[in-house]
Residue frames as qw, qx, qy, qz and C-alpha x, y, z in Angstrom:
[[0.536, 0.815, 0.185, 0.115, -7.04, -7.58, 7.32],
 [0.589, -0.236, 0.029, 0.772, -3.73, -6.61, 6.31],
 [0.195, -0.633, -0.120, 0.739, -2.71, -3.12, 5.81],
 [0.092, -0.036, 0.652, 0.752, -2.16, -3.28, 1.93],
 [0.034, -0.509, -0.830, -0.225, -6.12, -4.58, 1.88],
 [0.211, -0.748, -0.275, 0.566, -6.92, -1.64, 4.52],
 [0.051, -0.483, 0.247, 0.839, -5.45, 1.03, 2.06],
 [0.036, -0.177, -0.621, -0.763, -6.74, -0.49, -1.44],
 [0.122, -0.645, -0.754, 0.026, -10.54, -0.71, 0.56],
 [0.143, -0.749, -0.162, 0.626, -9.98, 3.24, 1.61],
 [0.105, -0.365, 0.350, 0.856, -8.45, 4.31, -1.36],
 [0.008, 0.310, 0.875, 0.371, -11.47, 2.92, -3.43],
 [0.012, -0.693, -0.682, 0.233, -14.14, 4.02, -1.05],
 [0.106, -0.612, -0.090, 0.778, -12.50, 7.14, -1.66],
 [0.695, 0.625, 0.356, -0.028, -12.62, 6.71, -5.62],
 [0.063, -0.834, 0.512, 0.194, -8.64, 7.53, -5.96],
 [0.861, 0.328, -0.373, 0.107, -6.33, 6.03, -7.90],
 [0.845, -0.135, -0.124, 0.503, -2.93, 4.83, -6.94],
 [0.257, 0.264, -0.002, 0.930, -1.03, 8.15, -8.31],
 [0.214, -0.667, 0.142, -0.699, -3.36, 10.56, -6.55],
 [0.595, -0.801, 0.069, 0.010, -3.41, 8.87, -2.79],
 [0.824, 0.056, -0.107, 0.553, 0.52, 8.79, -3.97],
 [0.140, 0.548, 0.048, 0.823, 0.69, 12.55, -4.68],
 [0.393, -0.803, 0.018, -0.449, -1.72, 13.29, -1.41],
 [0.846, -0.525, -0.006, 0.088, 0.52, 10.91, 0.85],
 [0.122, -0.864, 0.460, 0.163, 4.00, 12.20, -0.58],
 [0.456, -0.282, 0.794, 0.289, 5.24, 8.98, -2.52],
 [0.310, 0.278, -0.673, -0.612, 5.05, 7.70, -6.05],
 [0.835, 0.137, -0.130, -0.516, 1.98, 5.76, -7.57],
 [0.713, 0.258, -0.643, 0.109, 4.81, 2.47, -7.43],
 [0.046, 0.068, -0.823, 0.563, 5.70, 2.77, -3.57],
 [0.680, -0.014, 0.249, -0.689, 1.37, 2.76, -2.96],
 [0.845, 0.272, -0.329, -0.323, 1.15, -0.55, -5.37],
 [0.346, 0.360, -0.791, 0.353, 4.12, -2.00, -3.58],
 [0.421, -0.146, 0.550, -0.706, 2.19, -0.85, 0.05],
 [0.773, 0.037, 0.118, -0.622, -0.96, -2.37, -1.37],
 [0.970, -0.007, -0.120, -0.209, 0.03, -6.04, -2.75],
 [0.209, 0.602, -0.737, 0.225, 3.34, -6.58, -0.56],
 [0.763, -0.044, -0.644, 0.025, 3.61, -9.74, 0.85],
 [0.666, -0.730, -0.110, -0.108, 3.68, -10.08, 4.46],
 [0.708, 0.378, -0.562, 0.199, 7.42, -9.86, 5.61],
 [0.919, -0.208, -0.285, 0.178, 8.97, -12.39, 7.97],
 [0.472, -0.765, 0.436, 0.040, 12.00, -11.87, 10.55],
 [0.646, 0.491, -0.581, -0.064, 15.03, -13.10, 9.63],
 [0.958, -0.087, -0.270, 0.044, 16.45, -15.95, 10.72],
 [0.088, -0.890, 0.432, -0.121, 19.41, -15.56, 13.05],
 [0.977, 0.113, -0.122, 0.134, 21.65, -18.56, 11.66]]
């Protein structure tokens, strides 16, 4: 389970939106939505 899934399954159980576990974790309702459906990311390549 990735983390993003891990946070939207907690933040539900908890019955929080986005903006409040933003406000209780210090960041903005956009950097939680980012957390929650970012894409896995990759190493770069070292060309």
């Amino acid at each position: 389970m990735t983390l993003g899934r891990r946070l939207k399954t907690a933040r539900e159980k908890k019955g929080l939106t986005q903006a409040e576990l933003g406000r209780l974790l210090g960041v903005t309702d956009a950097t939680v939505a980012k957390k929650i459906c970012a894409a896995p990311i990759l190493p770069r390549s070292k060309n």
